[in-house]
C-alpha positions as a Markdown table, in Angstrom:
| # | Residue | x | y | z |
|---|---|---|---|---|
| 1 | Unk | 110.2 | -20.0 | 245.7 |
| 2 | Unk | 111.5 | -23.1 | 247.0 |
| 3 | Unk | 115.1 | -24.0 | 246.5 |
| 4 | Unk | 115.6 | -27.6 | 244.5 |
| 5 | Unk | 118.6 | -29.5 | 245.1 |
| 6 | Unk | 119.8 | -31.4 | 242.4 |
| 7 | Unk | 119.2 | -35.3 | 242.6 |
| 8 | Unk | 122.5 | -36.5 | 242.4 |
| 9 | Unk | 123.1 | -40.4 | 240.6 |
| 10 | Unk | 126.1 | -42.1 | 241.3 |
| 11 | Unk | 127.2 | -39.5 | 243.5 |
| 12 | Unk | 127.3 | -36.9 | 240.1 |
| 13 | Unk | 125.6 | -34.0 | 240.0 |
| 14 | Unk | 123.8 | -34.4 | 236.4 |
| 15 | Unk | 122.0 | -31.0 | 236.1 |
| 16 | Unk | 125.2 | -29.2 | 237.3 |
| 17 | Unk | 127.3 | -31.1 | 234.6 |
| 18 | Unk | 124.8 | -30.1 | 232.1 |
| 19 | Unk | 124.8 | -26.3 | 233.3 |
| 20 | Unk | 128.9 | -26.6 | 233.3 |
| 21 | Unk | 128.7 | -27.8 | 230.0 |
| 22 | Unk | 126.7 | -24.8 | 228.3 |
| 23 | Unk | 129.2 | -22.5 | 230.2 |
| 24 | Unk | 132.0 | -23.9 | 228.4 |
| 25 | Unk | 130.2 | -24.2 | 224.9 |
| 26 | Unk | 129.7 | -20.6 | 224.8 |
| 27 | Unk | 132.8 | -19.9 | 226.0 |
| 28 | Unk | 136.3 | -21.8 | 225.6 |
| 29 | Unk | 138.4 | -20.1 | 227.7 |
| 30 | Unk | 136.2 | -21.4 | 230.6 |
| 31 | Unk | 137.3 | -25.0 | 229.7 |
| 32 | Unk | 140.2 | -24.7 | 230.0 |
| 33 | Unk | 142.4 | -26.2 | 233.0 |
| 34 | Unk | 146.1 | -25.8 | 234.4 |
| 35 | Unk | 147.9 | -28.0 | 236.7 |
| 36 | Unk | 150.5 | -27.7 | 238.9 |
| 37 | Unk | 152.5 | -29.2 | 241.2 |
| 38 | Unk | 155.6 | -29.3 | 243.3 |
| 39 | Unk | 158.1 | -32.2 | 243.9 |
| 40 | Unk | 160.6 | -31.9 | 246.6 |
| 41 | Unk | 163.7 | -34.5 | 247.3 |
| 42 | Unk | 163.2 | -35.8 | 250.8 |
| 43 | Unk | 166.5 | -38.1 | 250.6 |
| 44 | Unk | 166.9 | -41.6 | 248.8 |
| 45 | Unk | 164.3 | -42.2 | 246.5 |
| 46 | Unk | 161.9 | -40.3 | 248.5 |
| 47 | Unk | 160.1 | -37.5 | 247.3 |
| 48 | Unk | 157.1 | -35.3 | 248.4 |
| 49 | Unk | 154.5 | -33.6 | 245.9 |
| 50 | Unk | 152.3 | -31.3 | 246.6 |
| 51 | Unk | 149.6 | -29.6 | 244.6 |
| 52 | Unk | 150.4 | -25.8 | 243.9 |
| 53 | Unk | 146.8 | -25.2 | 242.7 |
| 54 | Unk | 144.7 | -25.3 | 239.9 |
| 55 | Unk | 143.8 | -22.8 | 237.3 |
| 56 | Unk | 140.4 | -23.0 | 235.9 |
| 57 | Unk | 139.6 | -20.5 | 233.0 |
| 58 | Unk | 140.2 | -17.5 | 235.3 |
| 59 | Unk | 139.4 | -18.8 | 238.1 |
| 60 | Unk | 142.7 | -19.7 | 241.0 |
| 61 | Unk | 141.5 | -22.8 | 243.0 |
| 62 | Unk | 144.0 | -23.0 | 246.1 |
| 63 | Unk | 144.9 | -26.9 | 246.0 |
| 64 | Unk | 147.1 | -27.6 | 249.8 |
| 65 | Unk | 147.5 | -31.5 | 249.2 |
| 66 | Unk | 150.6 | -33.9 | 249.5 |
| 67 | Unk | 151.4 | -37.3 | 248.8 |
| 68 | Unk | 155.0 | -38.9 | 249.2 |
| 69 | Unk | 156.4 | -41.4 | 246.9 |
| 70 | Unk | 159.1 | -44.1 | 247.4 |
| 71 | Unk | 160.5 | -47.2 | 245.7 |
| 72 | Unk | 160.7 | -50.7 | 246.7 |
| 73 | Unk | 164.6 | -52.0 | 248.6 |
| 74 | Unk | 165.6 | -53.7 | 245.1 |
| 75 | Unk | 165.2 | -50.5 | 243.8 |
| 76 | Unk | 167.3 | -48.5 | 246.5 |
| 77 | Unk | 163.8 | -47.1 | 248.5 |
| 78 | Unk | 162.6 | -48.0 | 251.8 |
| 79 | Unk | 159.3 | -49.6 | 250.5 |
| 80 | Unk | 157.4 | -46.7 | 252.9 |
| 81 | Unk | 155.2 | -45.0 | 249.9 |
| 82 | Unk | 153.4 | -46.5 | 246.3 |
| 83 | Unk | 156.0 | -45.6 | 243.6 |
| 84 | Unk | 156.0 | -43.2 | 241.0 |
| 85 | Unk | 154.7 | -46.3 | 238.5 |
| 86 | Unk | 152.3 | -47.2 | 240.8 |
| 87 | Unk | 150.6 | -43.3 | 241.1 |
| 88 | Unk | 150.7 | -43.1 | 237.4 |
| 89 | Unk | 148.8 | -45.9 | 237.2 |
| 90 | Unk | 146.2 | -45.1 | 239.7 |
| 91 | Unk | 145.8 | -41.5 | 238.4 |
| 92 | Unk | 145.2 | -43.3 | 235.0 |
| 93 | Unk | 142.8 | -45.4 | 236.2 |
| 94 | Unk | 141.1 | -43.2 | 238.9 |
| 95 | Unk | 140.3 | -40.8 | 235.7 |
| 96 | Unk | 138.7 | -43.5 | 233.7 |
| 97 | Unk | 136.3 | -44.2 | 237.2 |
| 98 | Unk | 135.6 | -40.5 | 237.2 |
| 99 | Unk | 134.5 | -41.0 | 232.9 |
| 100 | Unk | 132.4 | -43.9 | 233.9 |
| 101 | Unk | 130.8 | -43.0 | 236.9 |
| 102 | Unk | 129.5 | -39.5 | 234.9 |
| 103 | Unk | 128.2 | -41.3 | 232.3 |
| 104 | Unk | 126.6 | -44.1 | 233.8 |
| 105 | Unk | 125.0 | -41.0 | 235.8 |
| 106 | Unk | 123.9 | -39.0 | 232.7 |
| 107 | Unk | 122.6 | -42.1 | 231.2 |
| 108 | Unk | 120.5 | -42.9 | 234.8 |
| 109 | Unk | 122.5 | -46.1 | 235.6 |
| 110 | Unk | 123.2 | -46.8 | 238.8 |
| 111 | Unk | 126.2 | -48.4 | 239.6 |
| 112 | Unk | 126.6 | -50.9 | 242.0 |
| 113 | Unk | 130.2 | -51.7 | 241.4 |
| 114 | Unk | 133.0 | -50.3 | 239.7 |
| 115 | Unk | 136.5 | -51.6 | 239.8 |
| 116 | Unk | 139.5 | -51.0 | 237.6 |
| 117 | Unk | 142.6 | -53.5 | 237.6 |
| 118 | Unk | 145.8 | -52.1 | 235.6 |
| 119 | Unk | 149.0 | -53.4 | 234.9 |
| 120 | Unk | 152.0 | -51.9 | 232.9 |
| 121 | Unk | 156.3 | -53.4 | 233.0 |
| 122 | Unk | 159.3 | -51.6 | 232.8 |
| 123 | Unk | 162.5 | -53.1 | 231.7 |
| 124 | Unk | 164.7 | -51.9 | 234.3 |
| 125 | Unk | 167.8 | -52.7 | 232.1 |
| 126 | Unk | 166.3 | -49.5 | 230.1 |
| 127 | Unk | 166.3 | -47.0 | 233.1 |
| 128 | Unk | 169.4 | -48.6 | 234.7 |
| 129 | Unk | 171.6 | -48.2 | 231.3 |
| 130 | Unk | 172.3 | -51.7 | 231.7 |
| 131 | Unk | 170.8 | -52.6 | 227.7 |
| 132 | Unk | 171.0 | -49.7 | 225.6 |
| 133 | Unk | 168.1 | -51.1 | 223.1 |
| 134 | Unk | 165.5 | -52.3 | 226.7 |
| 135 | Unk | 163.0 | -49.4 | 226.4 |
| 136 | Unk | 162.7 | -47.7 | 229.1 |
| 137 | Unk | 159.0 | -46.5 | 229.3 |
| 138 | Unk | 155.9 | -48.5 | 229.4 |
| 139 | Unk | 155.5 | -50.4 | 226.5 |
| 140 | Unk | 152.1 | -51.8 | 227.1 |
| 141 | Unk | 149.3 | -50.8 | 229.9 |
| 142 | Unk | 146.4 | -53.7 | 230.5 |
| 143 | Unk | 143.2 | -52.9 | 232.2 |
| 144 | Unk | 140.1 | -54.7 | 233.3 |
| 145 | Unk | 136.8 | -52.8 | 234.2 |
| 146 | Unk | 134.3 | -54.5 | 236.2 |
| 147 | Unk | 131.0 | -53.3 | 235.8 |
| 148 | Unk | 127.7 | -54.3 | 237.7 |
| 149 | Unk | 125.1 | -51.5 | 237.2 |
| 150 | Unk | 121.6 | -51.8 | 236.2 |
| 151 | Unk | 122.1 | -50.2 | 232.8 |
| 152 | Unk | 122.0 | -52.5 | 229.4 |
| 153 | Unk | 125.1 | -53.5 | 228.4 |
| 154 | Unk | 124.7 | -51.6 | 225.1 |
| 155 | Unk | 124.4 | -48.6 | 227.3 |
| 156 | Unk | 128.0 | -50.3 | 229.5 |
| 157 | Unk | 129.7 | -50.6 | 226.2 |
| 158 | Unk | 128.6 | -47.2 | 225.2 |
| 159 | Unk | 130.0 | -45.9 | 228.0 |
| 160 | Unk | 133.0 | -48.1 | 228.0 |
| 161 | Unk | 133.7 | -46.4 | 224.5 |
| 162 | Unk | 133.4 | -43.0 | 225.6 |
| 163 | Unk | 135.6 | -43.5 | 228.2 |
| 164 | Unk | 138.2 | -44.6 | 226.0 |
| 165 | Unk | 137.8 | -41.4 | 223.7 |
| 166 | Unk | 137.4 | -38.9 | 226.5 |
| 167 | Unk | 139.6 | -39.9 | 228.7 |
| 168 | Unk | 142.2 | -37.0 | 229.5 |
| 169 | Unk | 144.7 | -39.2 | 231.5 |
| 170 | Unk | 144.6 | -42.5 | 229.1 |
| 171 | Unk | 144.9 | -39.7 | 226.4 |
| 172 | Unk | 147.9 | -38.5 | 227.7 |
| 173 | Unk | 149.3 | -41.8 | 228.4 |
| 174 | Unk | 148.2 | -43.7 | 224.8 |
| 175 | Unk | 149.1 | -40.8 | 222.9 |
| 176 | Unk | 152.1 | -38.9 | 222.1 |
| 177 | Unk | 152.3 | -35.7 | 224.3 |
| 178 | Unk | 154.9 | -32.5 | 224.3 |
| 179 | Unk | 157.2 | -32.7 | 227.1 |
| 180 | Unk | 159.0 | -29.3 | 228.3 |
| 181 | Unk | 161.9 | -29.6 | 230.1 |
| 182 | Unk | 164.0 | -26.8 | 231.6 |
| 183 | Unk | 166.8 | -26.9 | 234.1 |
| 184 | Unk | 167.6 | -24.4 | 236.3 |
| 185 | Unk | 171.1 | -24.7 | 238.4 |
| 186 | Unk | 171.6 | -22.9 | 241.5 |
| 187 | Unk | 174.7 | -22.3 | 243.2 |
C-alpha cells in the first residue's frame, strides 16, 4: 500500500476540501465554527488582541496569536500599528483571497497572481460627535481584484461570483449582522 499525498493547486489541498466537505454534509454540527478573541488596553489608542482559540464542531483548536493596533497622530495614536479600519479591511479582503484561491484550485486554475485593493471612509465628524447626522460607519467599501491565472475568464467570473455569495467576511460586512453587547464593571 503506498501512501498518496494529495497534489495540492494553488497551494489548496482539493481532495481534502472535498473529503471536508462530505463530513459536514452528513453532519451540520461539524460546520460549524466559533471565534474568539481577546482585546486588551495597552494605553492611548493602543490595544493588543490575541486569539483565545477556535471552536470547530467539537473540536478546541488552541489559537496563541497577537497583533497590536494603533491609530495615526491626528487621531491621538502614535502611528506604531495598522488601525482598527485598516485590519477590518484586510480581514475582509484576505477572506475573499482565501474564496478565490479555493476555487480557482477546485476548478484546476492556476494562479499566477492575485491581488485585492480595498478602500472604505469614515466621517470622523460621526465618531467624534462633532455632526449628529455624519454616519459614523462605513458607508461604502470599493475593491479591485486582479486576476492573472490560466483559467477562462468565464471560469474568473464564475469564481468572481462565488466569492461574492460565499464570502463569510464580505457577508458580514454587506449585510446586516446581530451585535451582542454586554458590559461588565469591576470595582
Amino acid at each position: 500500500m503506498t501512501n498518496k499525498v494529495n497534489e495540492l493547486i494553488n497551494g489548496i489541498d482539493v481532495e481534502g476540501l472535498n473529503n471536508y466537505k462530505k463530513v459536514i454534509s452528513e453532519n451540520a454540527e461539524d460546520a460549524m465554527i466559533d471565534y474568539k478573541v481577546k482585546l486588551e488596553w495597552l494605553g492611548g489608542t493602543k490595544t493588543k488582541v490575541t486569539t483565545q482559540g477556535i471552536t470547530l464542531g467539537k473540536q478546541e483548536l488552541k489559537r496563541n496569536f497577537s497583533f497590536e493596533i494603533d491609530e495615526p497622530p491626528q487621531l491621538l495614536g502614535n502611528d506604531s500599528k495598522p488601525t482598527p479600519q485598516e485590519y477590518l479591511l484586510g480581514g475582509f479582503g484576505a477572506c475573499m483571497m482565501v474564496g478565490y484561491t479555493v476555487g480557482a484550485a477546485v476548478k484546476g486554475i492556476k494562479l499566477d497572481k492575485l491581488e485585492i485593493e480595498i478602500e472604505g471612509g469614515l466621517d470622523l465628524r460621526g465618531f467624534l460627535e462633532v455632526n449628529p447626522t455624519s454616519p459614523i460607519g462605513m458607508k461604502e467599501v470599493k475593491y479591485i481584484i486582479r486576476v492573472k491565472a490560466d483559467g477562462s475568464e468565464e471560469d474568473l467570473h464564475e469564481i468572481h461570483q462565488k466569492v461574492i455569495e460565499t464570502s463569510p467576511n464580505r457577508a458580514t460586512i454587506a449585510d446586516e449582522v446581530n451585535v451582542v453587547s454586554e458590559l461588565v464593571i469591576e470595582r
